[in-house]
N, CA, C and O atoms as a DFTB+ gen file, in Angstrom:
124 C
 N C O
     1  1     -43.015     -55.220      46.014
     2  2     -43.473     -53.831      46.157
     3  2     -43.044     -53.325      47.546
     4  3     -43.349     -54.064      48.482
     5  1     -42.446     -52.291      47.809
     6  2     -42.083     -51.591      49.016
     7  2     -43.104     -50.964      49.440
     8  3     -44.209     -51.077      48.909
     9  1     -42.809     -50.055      50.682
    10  2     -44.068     -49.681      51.794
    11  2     -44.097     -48.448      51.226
    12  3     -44.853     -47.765      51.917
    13  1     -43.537     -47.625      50.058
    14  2     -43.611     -46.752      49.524
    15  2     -44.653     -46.719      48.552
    16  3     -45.715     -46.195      48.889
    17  1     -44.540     -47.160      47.472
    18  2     -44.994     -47.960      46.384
    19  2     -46.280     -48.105      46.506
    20  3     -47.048     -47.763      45.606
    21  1     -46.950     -48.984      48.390
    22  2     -47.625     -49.091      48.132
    23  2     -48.702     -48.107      49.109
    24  3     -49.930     -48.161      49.173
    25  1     -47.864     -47.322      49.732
    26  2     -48.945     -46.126      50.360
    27  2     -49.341     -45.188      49.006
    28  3     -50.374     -44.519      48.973
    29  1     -48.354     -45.240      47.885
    30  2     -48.649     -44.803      47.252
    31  2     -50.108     -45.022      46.445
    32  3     -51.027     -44.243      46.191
    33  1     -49.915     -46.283      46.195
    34  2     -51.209     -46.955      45.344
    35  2     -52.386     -46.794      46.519
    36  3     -53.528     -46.688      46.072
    37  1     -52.217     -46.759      48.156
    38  2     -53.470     -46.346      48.532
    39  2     -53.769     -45.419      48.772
    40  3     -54.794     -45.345      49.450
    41  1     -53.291     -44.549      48.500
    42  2     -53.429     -42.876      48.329
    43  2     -54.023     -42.542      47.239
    44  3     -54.982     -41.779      47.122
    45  1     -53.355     -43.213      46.280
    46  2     -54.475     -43.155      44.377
    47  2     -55.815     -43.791      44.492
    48  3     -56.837     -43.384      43.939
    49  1     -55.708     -44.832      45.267
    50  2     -57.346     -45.569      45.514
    51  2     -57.910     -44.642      46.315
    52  3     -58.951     -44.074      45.984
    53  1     -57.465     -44.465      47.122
    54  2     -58.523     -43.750      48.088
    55  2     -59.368     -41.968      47.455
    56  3     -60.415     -41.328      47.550
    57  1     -57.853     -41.899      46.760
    58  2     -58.513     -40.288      45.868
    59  2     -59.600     -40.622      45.213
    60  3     -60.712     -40.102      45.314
    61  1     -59.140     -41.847      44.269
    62  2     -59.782     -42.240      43.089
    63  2     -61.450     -42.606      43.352
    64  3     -62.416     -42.620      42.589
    65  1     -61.342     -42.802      44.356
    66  2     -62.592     -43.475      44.881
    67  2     -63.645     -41.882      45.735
    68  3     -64.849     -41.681      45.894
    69  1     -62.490     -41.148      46.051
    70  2     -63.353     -39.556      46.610
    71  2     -63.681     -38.745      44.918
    72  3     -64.222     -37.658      44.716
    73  1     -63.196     -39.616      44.025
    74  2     -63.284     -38.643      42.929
    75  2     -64.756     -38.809      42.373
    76  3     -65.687     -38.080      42.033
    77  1     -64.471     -40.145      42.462
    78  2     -66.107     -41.296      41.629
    79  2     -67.304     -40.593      42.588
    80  3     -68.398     -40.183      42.200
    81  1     -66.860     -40.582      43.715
    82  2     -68.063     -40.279      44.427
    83  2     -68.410     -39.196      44.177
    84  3     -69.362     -39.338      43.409
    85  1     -68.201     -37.942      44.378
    86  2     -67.915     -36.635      43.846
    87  2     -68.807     -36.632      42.473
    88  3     -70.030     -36.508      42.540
    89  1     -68.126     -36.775      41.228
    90  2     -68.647     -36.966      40.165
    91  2     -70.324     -37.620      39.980
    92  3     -71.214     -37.288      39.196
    93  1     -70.282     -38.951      41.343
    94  2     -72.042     -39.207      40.849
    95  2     -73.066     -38.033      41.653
    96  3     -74.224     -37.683      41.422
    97  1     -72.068     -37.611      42.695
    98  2     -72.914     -36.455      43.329
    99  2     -73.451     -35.536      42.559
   100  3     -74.630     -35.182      42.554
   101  1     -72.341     -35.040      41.721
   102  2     -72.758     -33.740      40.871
   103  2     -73.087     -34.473      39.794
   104  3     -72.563     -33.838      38.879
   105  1     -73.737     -35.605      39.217
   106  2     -74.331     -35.928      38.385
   107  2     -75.671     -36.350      38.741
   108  3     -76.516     -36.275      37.849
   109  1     -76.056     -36.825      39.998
   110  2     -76.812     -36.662      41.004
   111  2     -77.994     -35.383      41.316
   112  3     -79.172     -35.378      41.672
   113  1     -76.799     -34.149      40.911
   114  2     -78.198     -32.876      40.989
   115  2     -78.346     -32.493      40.341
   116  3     -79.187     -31.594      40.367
   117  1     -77.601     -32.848      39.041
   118  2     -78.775     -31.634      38.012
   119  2     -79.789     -32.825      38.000
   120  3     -79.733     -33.980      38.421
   121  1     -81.227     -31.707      37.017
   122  2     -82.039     -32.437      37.250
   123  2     -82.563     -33.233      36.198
   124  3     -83.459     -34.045      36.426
């Protein structure tokens, strides 16, 4: 895997992981 490749894949984790969080937030307030 190149240094491309894999900033890539931590750029998808790192979204992926602002996404999850996000999602339990707003599942979080309704009531």
């Amino acid at each position: 895997m190149n240094r491309r490749t894999s900033r890539l894949v931590t750029g998808l984790a790192l979204a992926g992981m602002l996404v999850i969080i996000a999602v339990v937030f707003i599942i979080n307030s309704y009531p």
